[in-house]
N, C-alpha and C positions, 0 to 999 in steps of 0.2 A: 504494500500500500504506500509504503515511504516513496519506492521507486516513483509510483504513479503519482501525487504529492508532486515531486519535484522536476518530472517531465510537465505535468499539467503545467507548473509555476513559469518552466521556462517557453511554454507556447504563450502563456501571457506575455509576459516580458517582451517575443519576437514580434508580435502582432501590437501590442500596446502603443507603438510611433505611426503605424497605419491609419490612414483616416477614418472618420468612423464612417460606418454604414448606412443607408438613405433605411427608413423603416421598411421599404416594399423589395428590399434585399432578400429576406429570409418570406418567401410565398407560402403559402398550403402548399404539405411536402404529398408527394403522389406517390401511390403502390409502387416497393420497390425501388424507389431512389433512394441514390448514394451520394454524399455530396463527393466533393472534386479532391482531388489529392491538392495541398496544399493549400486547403484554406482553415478558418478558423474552426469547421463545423467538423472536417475532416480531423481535425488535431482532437476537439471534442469526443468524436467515435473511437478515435484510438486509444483515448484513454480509459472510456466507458468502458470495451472492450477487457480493460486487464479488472476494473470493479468487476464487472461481470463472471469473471473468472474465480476471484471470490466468492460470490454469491455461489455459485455454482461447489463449490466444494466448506459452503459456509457450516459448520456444526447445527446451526439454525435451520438449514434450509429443511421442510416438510416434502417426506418423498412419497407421502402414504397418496397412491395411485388414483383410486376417488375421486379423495378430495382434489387433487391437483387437474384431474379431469375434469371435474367440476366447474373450476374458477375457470379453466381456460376454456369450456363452453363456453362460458357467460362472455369472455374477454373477446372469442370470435366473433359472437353474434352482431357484438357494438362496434366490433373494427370492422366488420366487412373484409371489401376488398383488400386490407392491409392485414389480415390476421396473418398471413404468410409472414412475414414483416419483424414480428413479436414473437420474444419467447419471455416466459410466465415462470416465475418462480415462487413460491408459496414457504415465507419464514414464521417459524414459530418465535415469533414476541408479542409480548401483550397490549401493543397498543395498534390506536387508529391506523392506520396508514396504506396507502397505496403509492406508488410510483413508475413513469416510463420514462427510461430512457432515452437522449435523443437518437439513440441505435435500434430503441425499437424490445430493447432488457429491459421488464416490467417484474415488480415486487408486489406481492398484495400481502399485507399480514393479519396474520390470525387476531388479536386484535380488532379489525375492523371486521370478520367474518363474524366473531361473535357477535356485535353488534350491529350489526344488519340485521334487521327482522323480516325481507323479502329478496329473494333474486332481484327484482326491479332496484331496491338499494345497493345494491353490490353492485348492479348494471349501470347504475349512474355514478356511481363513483369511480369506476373503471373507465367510463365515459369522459370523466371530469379528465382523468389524466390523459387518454389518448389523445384528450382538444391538446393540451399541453405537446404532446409530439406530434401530430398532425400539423398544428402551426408555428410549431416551430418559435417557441415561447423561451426554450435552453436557451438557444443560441442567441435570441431577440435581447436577455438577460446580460449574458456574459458581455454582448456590445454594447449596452448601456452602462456594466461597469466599466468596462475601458474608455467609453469618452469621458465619463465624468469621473476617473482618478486616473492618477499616473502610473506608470508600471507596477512600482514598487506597492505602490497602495492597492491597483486591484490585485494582486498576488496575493498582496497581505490580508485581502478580503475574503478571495477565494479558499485559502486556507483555514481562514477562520472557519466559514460555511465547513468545511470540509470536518474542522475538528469538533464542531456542531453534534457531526456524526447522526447518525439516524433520528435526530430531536429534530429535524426538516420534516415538516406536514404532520407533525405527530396527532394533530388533531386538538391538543389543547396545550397549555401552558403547563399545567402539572405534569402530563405524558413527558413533554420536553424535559422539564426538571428531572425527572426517575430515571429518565434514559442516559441522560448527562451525568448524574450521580451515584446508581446502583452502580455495584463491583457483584464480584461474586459470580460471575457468568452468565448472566441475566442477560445479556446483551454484550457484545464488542460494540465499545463507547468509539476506535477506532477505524472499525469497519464501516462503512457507511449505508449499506443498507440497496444505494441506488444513486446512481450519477446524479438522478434529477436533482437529488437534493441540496446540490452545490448551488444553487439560483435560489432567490429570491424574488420569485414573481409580482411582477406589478399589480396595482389594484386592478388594474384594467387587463392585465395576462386572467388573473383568477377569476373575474368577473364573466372573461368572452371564454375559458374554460367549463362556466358553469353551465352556458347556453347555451355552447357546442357540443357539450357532454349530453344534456338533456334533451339532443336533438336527437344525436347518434343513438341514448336510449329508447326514445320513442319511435325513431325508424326501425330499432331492433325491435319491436313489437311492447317494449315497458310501458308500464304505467308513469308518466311524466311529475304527476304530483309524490314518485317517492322521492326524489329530490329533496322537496320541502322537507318529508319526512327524516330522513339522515341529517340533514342538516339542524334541525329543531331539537331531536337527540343528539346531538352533538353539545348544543346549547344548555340543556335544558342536565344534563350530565356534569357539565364543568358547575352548575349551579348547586347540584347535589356534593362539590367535594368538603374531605374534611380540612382544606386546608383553607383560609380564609385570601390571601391571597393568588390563591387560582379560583377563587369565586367570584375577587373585582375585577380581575382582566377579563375573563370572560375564553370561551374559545378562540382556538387561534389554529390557522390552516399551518403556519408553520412559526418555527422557533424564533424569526423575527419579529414576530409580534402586530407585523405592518398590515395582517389582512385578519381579522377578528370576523368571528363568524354571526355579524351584526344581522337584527331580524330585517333588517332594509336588503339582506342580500334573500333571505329566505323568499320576502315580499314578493320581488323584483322572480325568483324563479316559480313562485306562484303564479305571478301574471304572464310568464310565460306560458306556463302549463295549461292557462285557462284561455289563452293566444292560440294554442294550438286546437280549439274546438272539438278536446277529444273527452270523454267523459271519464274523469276517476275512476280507481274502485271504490266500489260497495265495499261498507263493513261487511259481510258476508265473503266477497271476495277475498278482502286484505287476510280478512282470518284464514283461509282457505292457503293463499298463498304463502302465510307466515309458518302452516303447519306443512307444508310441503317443503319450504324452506328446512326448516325443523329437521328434515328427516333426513336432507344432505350432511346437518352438520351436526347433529344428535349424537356421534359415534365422537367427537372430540369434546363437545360440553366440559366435560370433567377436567379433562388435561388442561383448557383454556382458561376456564375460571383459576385454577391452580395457581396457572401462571398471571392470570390478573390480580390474586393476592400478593404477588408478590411485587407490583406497583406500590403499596402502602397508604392506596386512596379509596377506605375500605369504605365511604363514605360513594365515591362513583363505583365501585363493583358493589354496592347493595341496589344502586339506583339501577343500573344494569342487569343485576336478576330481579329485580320487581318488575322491568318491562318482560323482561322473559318468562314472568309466571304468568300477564297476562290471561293468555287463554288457558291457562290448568295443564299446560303439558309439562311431563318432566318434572311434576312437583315436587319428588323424593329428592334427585338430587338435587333443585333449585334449593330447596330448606336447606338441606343440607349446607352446601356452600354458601348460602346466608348465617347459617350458625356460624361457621367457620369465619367467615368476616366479623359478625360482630362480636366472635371470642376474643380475636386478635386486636382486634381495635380496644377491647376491655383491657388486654395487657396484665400490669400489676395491679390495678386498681380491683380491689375485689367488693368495692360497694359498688360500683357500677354498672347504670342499666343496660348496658351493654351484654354482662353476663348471663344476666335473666331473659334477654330476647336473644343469646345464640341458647340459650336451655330452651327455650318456647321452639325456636328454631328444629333442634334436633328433636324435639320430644318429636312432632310435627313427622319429619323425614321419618324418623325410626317407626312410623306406623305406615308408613308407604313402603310397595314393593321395589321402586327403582332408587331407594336411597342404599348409599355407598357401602360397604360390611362396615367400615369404623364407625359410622354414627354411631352407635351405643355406646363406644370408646369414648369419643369426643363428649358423649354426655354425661358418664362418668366421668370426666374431668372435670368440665364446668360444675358440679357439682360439689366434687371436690374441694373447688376453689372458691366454693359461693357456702361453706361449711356446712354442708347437705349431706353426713355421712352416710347416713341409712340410704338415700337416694341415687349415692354415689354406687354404694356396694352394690344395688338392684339392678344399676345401668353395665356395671363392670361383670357383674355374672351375665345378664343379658347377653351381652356380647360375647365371653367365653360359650355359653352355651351356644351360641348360633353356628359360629366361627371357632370351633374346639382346634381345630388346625393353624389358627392363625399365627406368622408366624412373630408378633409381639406379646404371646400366651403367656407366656413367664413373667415378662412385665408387669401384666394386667392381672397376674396370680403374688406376685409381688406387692402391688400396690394393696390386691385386696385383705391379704395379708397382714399389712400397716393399718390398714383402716377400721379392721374387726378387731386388733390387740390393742388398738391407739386407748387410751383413757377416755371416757365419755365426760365430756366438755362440764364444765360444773355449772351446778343448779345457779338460776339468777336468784340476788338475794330477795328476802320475801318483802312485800310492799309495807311499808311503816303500816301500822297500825294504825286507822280513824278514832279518833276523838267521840 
């Protein structure tokens, strides 16, 4: 990645005394073109080319067949004639994002799969990004930074964006923060994720993205008002976090901060939608198609949430499985991974109502069929930690009995152990005497 870093820096630098570019330089790029040897878009491709390479042998990358079938239906439908064009990589991290390449290398992350409630949303936000390589928005970018700094400064810019690292489109301001901040393997804060992310699109690049995108979905047959809809969850998510500070900024397309996902853009793609004289769906459809959605990505639920707790915004992963429980599907594990957020978020604090709604939580899941074998575990603990002895031992044999093979049995015959020899807690003293 260094290598690439510092060849990228020096096609800056070559091209940065060049003039700048008339804006109708870079046209709608057409099926199959390549730019020219020796220009600025070319030096762009070559470099994309070695990210790419990355991505391609990234630890990250998700190879389960499916699902990767899946997305890259959807992504053909919306490119059309250019799906030859594109190839589709599918990483496991926890946050919003999509990205194409101006090579035509696109990323979708798990992340935004879980939070799509329909194919039509995953179709326009795939949408949104193609507008971005279709017109040729990268390169439109990088020539605005070179007229307006000097070599040295756009390099220094470009790099910057670069050590940004995947916090480009993350979808909100906290997503950025976790991505920049977590260690621990959660993400290569190094890696980048997707060339695009070196730009900083103009209000006007995201805006003619939004319209081109929602175009491309409704000629692929989508519902045009899911638009609205991702974008509104996107909003309506940053407002549910627990950090107070990613509640006053508000959503943000990327880590500069410069395109906030204000309800004037939501508006503006509503009046398109309703431009287009095509009828919505019906509540009867949308549910229909959220549970068909469902069944594409049902088989990762668990692994995804997992890794959504380990954002630390257990405040937008509860907001996130309440939209998911909407229609009742999937209820065992939705509790379930709701207990699990508001355990964690409980922390040390053992008066805290947080304890008592991940116990409300698990009680819930452990009476449903498709909740996880540890919920009775996990409720034995909260129990544990909320001074619930008797309650604790009921939930911890529950679980041995279920799961007698499980293989933390020892543990969980340990603890119970401790909890039936422990001393019973002394009587509180007796109320004064009335007069």
């Amino acid at each position: 990645m260094r290598r690439a870093l510092t060849a990228l820096t020096g096609a800056l630098l070559m091209t940065a005394t060049q003039p700048a570019v008339a804006a109708d330089t870079y046209p709608e790029r057409q099926p199959g073109q390549i730019p020219a040897a020796g220009t600025l878009e070319f030096s762009i491709w070559e470099e994309t080319k070695k990210a790419e390479r990355d991505a391609r042998t990234s630890g990250e990358r998700n190879h389960d067949e499916a699902l990767n079938a899946y997305v890259r239906s959807v992504l053909d439908r919306v490119a059309g004639d250019y799906k030859g064009d594109l190839r589709l990589y599918v990483m496991d991290r926890p946050f919003f994002n999509a990205s194409m390449a101006p090579n035509g290398y696109t990323e979708v992350w798990t992340g935004l799969l879980l939070r799509a409630q329909t194919e039509d949303e995953v179709a326009f936000v795939l949408g949104h990004e193609f507008a971005h390589y279709r017109h040729n928005h990268s390169t439109e970018a990088f020539e605005t930074v070179k007229s307006n700094q000097n070599a040295a400064a756009a390099a220094g810019m470009v790099i910057a964006i670069i050590g940004a690292g995947a916090a480009a489109n993350a979808g909100s301001y906290s997503a950025a923060r976790d991505i920049s901040n977590l260690t621990g393997g959660l993400i290569d804060a190094v890696y980048l994720g997707a060339i695009a992310s070196y730009f900083a699109y103009s209000r006007d690049n995201e805006s003619e993205a939004d319209r081109f995108g929602n175009t491309y979905a409704l000629k692929a047959g989508y519902d045009p008002y899911a638009a609205v809809r991702i974008w509104s969850y996107l909003i309506d998510e940053t407002k549910a976090s627990d950090y107070e500070r990613t509640r006053k900024r508000g959503g943000r397309i990327n880590v500069f901060g410069s395109h906030p996902l204000e309800s004037e853009r939501v508006d503006a793609l509503s009046r398109q939608a309703e431009g287009f004289m095509v009828k919505g769906d019906s509540d009867a459809v949308q549910k229909e198609k959220r549970a068909a959605y469902r069944a594409h990505i049902r088989p990762y639920l668990g692994p995804w949430l997992r890794d959504d707790l380990r954002r630390q915004d257990y405040g937008q992963t509860l907001f996130l499985i309440g939209e998911l429980q909407q229609d009742g599907l999937d209820r065992g594990l939705l509790s379930f991974y709701a207990g699990e957020a508001y355990r964690l978020r409980a922390k040390d604090n053992l008066g805290s109502q947080d304890l008592l709604a991940a116990a409300n939580a698990y009680s819930e899941a452990a009476a449903l069929p498709d909740a996880p074998p540890e919920t009775r575990r996990q409720l034995g603990e909260v129990y544990r930690r909320m001074g619930r002895t008797q309650d604790a031992i009921a939930a911890y044999e529950s679980y041995l009995r279920t799961y007698p093979q499980a293989q933390d049995a020892w543990m969980v015959e340990d603890l119970l152990s401790g909890l039936k020899t422990a001393p019973a807690p002394a009587a509180p003293p007796p109320a004064p005497a009335k007069n």
